[in-house]
N, C-alpha and C positions, 0 to 999 in steps of 0.2 A: 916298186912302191916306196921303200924307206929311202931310194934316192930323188923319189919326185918332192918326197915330204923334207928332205933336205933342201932341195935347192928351194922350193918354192918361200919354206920359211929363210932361209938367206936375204930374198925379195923382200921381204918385207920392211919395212921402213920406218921411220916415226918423221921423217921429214917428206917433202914435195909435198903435191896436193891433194886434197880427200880424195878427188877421183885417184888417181893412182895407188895412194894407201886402199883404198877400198876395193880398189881392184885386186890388188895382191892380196887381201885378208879372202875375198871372196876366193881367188882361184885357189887358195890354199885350202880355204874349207870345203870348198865343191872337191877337189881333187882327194881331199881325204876322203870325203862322204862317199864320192863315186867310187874311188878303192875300195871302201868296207862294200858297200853294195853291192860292184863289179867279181871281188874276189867271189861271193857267194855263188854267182852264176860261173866262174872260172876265168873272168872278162878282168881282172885287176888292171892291168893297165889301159884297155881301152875305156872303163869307167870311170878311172882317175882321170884322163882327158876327157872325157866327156864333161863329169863334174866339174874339170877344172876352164873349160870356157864357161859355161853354165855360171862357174861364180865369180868368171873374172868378168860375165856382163852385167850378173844382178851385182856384185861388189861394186862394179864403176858405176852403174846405176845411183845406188844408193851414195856415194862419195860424190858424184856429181851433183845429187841432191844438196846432200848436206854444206858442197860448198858454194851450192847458188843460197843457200840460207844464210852462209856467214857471209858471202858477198851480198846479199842484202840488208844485214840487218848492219855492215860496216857504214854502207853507203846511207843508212836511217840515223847514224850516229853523225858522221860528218855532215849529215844537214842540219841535225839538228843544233851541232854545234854553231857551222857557221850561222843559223838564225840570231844563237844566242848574243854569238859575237857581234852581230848587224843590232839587236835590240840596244845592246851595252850603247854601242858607240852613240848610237840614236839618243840612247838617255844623257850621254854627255854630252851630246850638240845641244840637248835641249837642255840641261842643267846652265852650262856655260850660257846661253841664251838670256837665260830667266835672271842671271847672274849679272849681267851685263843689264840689263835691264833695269833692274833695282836700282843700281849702283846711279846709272842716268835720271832716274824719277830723284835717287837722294840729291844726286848734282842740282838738279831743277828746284827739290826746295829749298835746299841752300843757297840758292843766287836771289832768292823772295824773302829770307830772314835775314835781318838788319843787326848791328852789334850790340843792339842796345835789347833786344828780343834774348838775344844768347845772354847775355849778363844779367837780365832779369830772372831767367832762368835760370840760372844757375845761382841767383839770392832765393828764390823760393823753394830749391833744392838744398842748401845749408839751412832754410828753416825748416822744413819739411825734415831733413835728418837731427836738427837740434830737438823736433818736437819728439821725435822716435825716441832719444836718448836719455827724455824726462818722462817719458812714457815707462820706458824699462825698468828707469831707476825710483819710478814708485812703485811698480809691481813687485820689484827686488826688495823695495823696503815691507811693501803687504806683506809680501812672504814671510822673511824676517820676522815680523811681528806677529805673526801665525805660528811659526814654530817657536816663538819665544814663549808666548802661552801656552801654548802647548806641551813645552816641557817643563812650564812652572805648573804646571796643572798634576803633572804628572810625580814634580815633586812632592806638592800640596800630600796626594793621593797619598803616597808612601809614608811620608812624615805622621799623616791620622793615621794610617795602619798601624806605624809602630807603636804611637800614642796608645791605641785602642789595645798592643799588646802589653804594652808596659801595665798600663792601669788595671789589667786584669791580673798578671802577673803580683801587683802589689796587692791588690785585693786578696787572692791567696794567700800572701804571705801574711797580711795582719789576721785573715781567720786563722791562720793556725798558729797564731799566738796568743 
């Protein structure tokens, strides 16, 4: 018994394929199970063979399972890559497309505007930026003048407070003389 439970755990593995890993975990577990079972009735080693085909077919059972799972879901993964990869390229043929396209519609109005359309255009773009820049520079001045009042106001304020403390202060002091 403790040399079947030797070699079988020797077999065991962490590399090749689920079916074969699974097989060896199963015959090792049926082959123990069947031992314990088998010694009861006095059978130890015929119930450790017993167990141990027993779990070397539900073992590769389940390991053949498990690696028609990961060979499914690998094969769901590279499709769905190469999809993504086929969409990409698709959006580049069509980006470049659209690119090239533009570019041809700007060619075609440009061969319809004259030099005299561009240079007009561009005198109604230096007034259009002249008017911007008397625009700013009276709102920089509103401003200005909003905070200029405003901190003379604030002076104003101060100045009667103190007025309003002095005068009181000196009313004190002539009543109490």
């Amino acid at each position: 018994m403790l040399m079947l439970v030797v070699v079988a755990s020797g077999c065991t593995t962490t590399t090749g394929s689920s079916t074969s890993r699974g097989a060896m975990k199963g015959a090792l577990a049926g082959a123990t199970a069947g031992a314990i079972i088998g010694n009861q009735s006095g059978e130890t080693g015929e119930g450790a063979a017993i167990g141990a085909a027993a779990g070397v077919v539900i073992g590769g059972l389940i390991g053949a399972a498990k690696e028609a799972k990961e060979q499914k879901d690998q094969e769901t993964l590279a499709q769905q890559r190469a999809h993504q990869q086929e969409l990409s390229k698709m959006r580049k043929v069509k980006a470049e497309a659209e690119a090239m396209r533009s570019k041809q519609l700007a060619i075609a109005e440009g061969m319809r505007i004259t030099e005299t359309e561009v240079t007009e255009a561009e005198i109604r773009a230096r007034n259009a930026e002249k008017r911007l820049k008397e625009l700013q520079s009276e709102l920089e001045s509103a401003l200005s003048r909003s905070q200029a009042i405003g901190q003379a106001e604030e002076r104003k304020l101060s100045a009667e407070e103190e007025i309003r403390r002095l005068e009181r202060e000196l009313e004190e002091l002539r009543a109490k003389n």
